[in-house]
C-alpha positions in Angstrom: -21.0 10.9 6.6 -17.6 12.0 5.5 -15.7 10.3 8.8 -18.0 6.9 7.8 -17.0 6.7 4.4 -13.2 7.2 5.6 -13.4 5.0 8.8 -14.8 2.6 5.9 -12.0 3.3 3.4 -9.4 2.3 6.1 -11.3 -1.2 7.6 -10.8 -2.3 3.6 -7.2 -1.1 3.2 -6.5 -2.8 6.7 -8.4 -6.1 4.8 -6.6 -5.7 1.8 -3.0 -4.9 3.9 -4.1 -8.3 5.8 -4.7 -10.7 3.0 -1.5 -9.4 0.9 0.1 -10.5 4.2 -1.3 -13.9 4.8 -0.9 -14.5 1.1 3.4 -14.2 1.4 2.8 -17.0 3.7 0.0 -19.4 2.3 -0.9 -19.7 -1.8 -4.9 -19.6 -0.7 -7.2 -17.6 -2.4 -8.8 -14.9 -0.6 -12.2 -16.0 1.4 -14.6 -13.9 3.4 -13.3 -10.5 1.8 -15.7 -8.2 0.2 -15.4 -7.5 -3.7 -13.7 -4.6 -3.4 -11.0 -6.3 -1.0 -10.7 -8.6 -3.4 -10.4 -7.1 -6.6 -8.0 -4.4 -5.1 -5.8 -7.3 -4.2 -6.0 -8.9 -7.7 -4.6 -5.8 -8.9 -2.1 -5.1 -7.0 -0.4 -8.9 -7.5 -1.6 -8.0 -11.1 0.4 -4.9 -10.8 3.3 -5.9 -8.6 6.1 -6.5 -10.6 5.5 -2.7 -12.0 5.0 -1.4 -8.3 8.3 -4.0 -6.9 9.8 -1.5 -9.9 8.9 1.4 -9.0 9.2 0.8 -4.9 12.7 -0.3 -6.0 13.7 2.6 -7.9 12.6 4.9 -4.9 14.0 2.7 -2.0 17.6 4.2 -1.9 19.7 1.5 0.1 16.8 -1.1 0.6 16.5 -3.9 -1.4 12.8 -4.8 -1.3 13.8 -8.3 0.1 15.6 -6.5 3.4 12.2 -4.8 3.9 9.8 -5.7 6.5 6.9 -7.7 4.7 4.4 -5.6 6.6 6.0 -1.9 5.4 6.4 -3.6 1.8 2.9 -4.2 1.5 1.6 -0.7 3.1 4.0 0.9 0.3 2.6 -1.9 -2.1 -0.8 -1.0 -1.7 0.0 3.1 -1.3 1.7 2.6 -4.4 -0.8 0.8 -6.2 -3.4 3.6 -5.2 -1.1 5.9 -6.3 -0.1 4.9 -9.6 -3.1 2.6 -10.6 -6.3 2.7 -8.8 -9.4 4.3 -10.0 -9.7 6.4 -7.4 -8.5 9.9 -8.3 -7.5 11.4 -5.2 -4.5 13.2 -4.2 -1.6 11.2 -3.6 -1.3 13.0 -0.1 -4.7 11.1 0.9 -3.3 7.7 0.1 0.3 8.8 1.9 -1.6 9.7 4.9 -3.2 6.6 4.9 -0.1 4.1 4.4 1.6 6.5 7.4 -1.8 6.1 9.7 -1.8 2.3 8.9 1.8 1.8 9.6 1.7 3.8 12.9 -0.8 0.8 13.8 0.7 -1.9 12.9 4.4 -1.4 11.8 7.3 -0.6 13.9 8.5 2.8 15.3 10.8 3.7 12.4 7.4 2.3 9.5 5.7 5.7 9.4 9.0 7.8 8.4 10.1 4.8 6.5 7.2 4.9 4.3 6.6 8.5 4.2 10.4 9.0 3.0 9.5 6.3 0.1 5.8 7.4 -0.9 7.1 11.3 -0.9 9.7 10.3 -3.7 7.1 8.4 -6.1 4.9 10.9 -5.5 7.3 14.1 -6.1 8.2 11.8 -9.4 4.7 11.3 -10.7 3.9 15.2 -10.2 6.9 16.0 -12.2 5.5 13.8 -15.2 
């Protein structure tokens, strides 16, 4: 049941990583995406001038425009799970998941890349 709900977990943060993708491209609203999907998306572009922040802050030597859109919208949603999702799991759970996504679909260098970024908001937010 456990590796269902996970597998699960990841199909909608793949969804979610899709849509915030197609939407850099195209001003549509989001069609054929569950609720979830879709109100996790609303939040994050309701959040992303707060997570561009914070993603800034933590992205020594990167300006978010130099990223590649794919890795700035793994860390956006990571981030957003992190900092303002309802779900109140470890950050380590959502890292993992941003690194297993990114080993998918981003480049070779996407997984230490995002780690190296995720580590630093999260070593931040247990210091708070």
């Amino acid at each position: 049941m456990e590796q269902s709900l996970q597998q699960q977990k990841r199909k909608e943060r793949i969804q979610i990583l899709e849509a915030l993708y197609q939407m850099e491209f195209q001003d549509k609203e989001l069609k054929e995406q569950t609720n979830d999907v879709t109100n996790t998306v609303s939040e994050i572009i309701k959040h992303k001038e707060q997570i561009d922040q914070v993603l800034t802050e933590h992205s020594q030597n990167w300006k978010l425009s130099r990223m590649a859109l794919l890795d700035l919208n793994i860390l956006r949603l990571a981030v957003y799970e992190i900092l303002f999702s309802s779900e109140k799991e470890s950050p380590k759970i959502f890292i993992n998941e941003a690194i297993e996504i990114a080993k998918i679909y981003g480049s070779s260098d996407s997984p230490r890349f995002i780690n190296g970024i995720l580590d630093s908001i999260a070593l931040k937010e247990r210091q708070e």
